[in-house]
N, C-alpha and C positions, 0 to 999 in steps of 0.2 A: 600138818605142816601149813605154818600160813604162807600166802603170795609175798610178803616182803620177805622172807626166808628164801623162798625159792629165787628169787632177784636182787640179790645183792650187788649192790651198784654198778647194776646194767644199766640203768636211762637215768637220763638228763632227772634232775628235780623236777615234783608237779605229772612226770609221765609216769610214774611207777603207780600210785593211786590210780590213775586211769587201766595201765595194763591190769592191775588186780580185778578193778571193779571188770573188764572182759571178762576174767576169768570168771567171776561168780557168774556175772550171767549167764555164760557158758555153762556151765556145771548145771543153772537152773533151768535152762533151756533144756538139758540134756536130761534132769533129774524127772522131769515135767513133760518129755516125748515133742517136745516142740521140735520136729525136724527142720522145718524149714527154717527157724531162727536159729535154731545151730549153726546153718549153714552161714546164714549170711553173719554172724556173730564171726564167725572162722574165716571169714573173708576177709572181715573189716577188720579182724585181728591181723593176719596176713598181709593187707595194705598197713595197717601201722608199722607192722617192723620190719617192713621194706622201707617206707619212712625215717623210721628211727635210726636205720642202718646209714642209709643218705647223708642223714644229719651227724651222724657220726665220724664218716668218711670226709666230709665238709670243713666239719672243728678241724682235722686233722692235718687238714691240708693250711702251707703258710698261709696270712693273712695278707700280706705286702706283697706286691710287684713289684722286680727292679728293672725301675724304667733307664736307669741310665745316666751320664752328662747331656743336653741338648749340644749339638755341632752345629754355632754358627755363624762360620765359617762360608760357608754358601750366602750367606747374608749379608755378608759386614761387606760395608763401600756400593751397594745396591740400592739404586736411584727409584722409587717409585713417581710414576708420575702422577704430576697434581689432578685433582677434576676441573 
């Protein structure tokens, strides 16, 4: 099974080739005894889709604030004085 099978339109465009290429490395790291790159490969995998989940939750939320009418009323007939 390839990594784009496994991830069907989980991440944004452009991050899904990256999640893969983790993957390989990981498997290489892992196929190769490299312990201490697994590790930190599994990290930085872990900090991405904590990432990815952010940005997720992000898009989802509205884009616009609603600010409102201005009230002013406190203003109108309000003398400043000159310098």
């Amino acid at each position: 099974m390839t990594c784009h099978s496994t991830l069907p339109g989980s991440a944004p465009a452009g991050v899904e080739p990256a999640i893969c290429h983790g993957f390989d490395r990981l498997r290489e790291a892992a196929d190769q005894g490299w312990l201490g790159e697994v590790a930190a490969i599994e990290t930085a995998m872990a900090a991405a889709a904590q990432k990815l989940e952010a940005m997720r939750e992000r898009a989802a939320q509205p884009s616009t604030v609603r600010l409102g009418m201005p009230d002013i009323r406190s203003t109108v007939g309000r003398i400043t004085p000159e310098p």
